[in-house]
C-alpha positions in Angstrom: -20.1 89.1 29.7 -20.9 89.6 33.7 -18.4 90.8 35.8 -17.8 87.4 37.2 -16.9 85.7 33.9 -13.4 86.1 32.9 -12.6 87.9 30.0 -11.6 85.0 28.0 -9.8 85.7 24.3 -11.9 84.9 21.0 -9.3 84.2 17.9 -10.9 84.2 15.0 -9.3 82.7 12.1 -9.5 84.5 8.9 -10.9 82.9 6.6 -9.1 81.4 3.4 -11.9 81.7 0.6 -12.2 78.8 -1.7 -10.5 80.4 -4.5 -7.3 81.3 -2.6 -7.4 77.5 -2.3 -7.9 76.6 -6.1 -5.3 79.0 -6.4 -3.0 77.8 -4.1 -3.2 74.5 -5.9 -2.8 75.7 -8.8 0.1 77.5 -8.0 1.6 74.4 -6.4 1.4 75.3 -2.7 -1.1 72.1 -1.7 -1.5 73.4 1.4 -4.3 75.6 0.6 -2.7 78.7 2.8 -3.2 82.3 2.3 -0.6 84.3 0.8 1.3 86.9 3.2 0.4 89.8 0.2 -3.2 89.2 1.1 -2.4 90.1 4.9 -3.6 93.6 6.0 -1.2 94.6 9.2 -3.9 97.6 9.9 -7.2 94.9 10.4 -4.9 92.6 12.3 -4.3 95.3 15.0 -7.4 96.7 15.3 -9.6 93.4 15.1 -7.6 90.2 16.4 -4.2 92.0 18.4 -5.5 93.0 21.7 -7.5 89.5 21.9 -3.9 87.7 21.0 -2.1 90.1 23.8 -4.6 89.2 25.6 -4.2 85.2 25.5 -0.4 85.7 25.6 -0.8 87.2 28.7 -3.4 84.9 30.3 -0.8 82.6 29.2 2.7 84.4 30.0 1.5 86.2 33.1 2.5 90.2 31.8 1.3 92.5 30.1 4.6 94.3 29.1 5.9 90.9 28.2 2.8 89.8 26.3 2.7 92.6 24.3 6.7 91.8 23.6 6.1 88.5 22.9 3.4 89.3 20.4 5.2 92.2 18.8 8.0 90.2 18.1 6.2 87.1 16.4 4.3 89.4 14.2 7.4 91.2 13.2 8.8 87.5 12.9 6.0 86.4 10.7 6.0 89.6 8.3 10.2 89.5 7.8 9.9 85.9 6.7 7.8 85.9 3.6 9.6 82.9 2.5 8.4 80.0 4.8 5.1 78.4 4.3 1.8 81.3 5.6 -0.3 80.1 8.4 -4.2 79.7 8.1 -4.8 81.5 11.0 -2.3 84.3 11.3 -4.1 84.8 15.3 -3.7 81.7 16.7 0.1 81.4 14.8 1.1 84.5 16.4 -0.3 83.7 20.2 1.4 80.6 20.2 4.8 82.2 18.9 4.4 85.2 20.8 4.0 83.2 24.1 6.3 80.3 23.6 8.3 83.6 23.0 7.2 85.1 26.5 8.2 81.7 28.5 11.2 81.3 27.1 12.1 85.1 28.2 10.6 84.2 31.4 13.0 81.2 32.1 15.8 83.8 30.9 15.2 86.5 32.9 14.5 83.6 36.4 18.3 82.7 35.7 19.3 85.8 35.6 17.9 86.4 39.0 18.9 83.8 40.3 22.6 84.2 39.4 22.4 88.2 40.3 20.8 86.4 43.9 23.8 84.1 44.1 26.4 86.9 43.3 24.8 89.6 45.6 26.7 90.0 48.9 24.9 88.6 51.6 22.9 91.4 54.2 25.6 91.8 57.3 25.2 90.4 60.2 23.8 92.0 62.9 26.6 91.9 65.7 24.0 91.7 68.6 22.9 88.5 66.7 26.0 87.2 66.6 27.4 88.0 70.2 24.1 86.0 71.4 24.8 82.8 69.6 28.5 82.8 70.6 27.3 83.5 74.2 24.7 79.9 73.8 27.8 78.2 72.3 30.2 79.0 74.9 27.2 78.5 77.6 27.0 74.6 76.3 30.5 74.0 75.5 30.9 74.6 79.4 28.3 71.7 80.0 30.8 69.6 77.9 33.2 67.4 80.2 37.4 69.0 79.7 38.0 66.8 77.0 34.8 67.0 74.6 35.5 70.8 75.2 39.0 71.1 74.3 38.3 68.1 71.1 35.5 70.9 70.2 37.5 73.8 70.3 40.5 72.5 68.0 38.1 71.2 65.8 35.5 73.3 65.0 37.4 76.7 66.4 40.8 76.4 64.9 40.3 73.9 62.5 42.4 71.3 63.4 42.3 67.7 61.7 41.6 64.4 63.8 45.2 63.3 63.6 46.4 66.8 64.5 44.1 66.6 67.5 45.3 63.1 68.5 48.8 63.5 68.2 47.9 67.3 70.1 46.2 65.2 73.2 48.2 62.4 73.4 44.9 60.2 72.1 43.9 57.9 69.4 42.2 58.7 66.5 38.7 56.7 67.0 38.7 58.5 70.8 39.0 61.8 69.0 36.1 60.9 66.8 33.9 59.5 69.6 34.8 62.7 71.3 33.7 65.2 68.5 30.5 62.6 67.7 29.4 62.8 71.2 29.9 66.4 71.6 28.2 67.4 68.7 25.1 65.5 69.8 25.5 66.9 73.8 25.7 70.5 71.7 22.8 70.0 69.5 20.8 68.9 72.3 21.5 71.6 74.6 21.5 74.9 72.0 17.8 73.2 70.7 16.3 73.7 73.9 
């Protein structure tokens, strides 16, 4: 391998000899698969496990959580005897192991994005803040008397459009021209 190649996994499949099959058929299990007593943990780990944590983590992205992920499925495929052995106990566990890894990946991105949405927001930086009010009030003066004073009970002290009107005296559809106008006259002057 160069040192431009990546180093890319090789799973190999252990091999089921032909009179595990027989066997297998014999003892009514037609698919021909290994059994689990035949499974050395000890040649696993030092032959095929750091090419599976490898894949895993070609495939996952980490390390730490490859090597998890792949813990986990062989501990997984060891405590259930029961279900039906795989024919390649390598490529079973890398699949398990990083279906494993993304699903704690897609866990642990909700978390963060929950712990993001919780988390206070940074204060504000009162020199910030003085500025912007300084621009606002610098373009509601550009606004004629009444835009200014529709702008202010609106948006300032939160006062509804019928409040407004029946405040000024005005219809409803002037105090919504008014605001519509303003906010357009605002927009245009604190973009500038």
């Amino acid at each position: 391998m160069t040192a431009l190649s990546p180093a890319v996994p090789r799973l190999v499949s252990r091999a089921v000899p032909n009179h595990d099959l027989a066997q297998g058929l014999a003892d009514g299990r037609a698919d021909g698969l290994a059994d689990p007593r035949d499974f050395d943990v000890t040649e696993f780990v030092h032959t095929e496990y750091p090419r599976v944590v490898s894949a895993v983590r070609m495939i996952a992205g980490d390390r730490e959580a490859a090597v998890d992920a792949v813990q986990e499925a062989l501990v997984q495929l060891l405590t259930h005897r029961d279900r039906a052995w795989p024919r390649n106990v390598a490529a079973w566990v890398t699949v398990v192991a990083s279906n494993r890894a993304r699903d704690v990946h897609r866990r642990d991105a909700v978390g963060r994005r929950v712990v993001d949405r919780l988390r206070p927001s940074a204060p504000e930086d009162p020199l910030e803040r003085v500025g912007r009010d300084l621009d606002v009030l610098a373009a509601l003066e550009t606004l004629p008397q009444r835009m200014r004073q529709v702008c202010v009970l609106h948006y300032l002290q939160d006062q509804s459009v019928r409040e407004i009107a029946d405040a000024l005296g005005i219809g409803t559809g002037t105090v919504k021209t008014q605001l519509h106008r303003s906010r357009i006259a605002l927009a245009r002057r604190l973009t500038t």
